[in-house]
C-alpha positions in Angstrom: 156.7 62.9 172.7 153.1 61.7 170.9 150.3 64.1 170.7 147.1 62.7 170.4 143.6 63.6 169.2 140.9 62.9 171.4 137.9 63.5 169.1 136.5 59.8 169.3 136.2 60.5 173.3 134.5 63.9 172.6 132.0 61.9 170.1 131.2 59.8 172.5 130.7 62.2 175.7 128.2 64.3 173.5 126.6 60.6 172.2 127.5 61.9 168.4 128.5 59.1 165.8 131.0 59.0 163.3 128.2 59.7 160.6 126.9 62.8 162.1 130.2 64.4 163.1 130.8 64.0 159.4 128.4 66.1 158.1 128.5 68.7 161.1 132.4 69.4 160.1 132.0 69.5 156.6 135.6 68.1 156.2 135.9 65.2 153.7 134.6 61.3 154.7 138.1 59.8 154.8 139.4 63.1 157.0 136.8 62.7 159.6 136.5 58.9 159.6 140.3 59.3 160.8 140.2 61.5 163.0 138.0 59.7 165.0 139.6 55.6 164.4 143.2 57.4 164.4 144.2 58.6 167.6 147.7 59.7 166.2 146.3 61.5 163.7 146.9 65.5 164.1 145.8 67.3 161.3 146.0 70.7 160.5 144.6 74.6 161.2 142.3 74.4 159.3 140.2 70.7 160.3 140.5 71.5 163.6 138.5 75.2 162.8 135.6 72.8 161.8 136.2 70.3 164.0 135.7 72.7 166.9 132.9 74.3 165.3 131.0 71.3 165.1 131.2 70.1 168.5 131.8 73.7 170.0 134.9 73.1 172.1 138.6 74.5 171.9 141.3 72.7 170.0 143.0 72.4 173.6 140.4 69.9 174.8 140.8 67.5 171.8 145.3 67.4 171.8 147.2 65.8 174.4 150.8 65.0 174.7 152.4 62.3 175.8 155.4 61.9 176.5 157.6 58.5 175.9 160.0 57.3 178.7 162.7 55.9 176.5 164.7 55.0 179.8 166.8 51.9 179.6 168.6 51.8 182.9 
């Protein structure tokens, strides 16, 4: 199983870049720069209260989970 973020699709639905979702959150450069190039990345309580303040959503909307079919036969 992966979970994924799916922040960079959210940015781009509501036309938002990288820059500005930066300073909406308030989190640090580095932090939201990831979150948006990183789909794997899953940070944290307390990123995603800002993250979904910012772009007023749920955390649901943003995490999905994947699941890996590690079948061989």
């Amino acid at each position: 199983m992966v979970v994924k973020n799916l922040v960079a699709k959210a940015l781009q639905e509501r036309e938002m870049t990288r820059y500005r979702f930066w300073q909406k959150t308030g989190l640090a450069r580095v932090t939201a720069y990831r979150l948006v190039d990183d789909p794997l990345y899953v940070p944290g309580g307390d990123v995603w209260e800002k993250v979904c303040a910012a772009l007023d959503c749920q955390p649901g909307e943003l995490l999905i989970r994947e699941i890996e079919n590690n079948n061989l036969s």
